[in-house]
C-alpha positions, 0 to 999 in steps of 0.5 A: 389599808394595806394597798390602794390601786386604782385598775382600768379593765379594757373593753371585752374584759373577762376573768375566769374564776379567782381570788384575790392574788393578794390574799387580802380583803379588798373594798372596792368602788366601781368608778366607770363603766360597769362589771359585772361578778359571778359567783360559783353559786350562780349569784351575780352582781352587776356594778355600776358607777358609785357602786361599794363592795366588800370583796371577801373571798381571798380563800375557796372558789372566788368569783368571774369578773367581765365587763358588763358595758362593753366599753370596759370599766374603772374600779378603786380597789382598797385592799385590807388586813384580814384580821380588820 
């Protein structure tokens, strides 16, 4: 890993569309809450509690993320070397 963060997200949160500012995949774990990611495709995925995503996107249209809950949301973010 080349960086571990672990992000609360307030409740209402909303971003547009966007890739990752760090230019790197990232593993992520929903701890709290739920969060629900668009995709420019239309694909959408809701994420609860427990809930293991490889986010892939550094490059091209990226993905919206909001809180689908309501009462914001918790996620551990493990951000990898695109080259792994």
């Amino acid at each position: 890993a080349s960086a571990v963060v672990i992000r609360e997200f307030p409740a209402g949160f909303k971003a547009d569309f966007h890739t990752d500012p760090a230019q790197q995949h990232q593993l992520t774990l929903q701890v709290d809450g739920t969060a629900l990611v668009e995709c420019r495709d239309g694909g959408r995925v809701v994420l609860k509690p427990g809930d293991f995503t490889s986010v892939e996107d550094s490059v091209g249209q990226g993905h919206a993320t909001s809180d689908a809950g309501g009462s914001g949301f918790v996620v551990f973010f493990v951000a990898r070397p695109a080259n792994i």
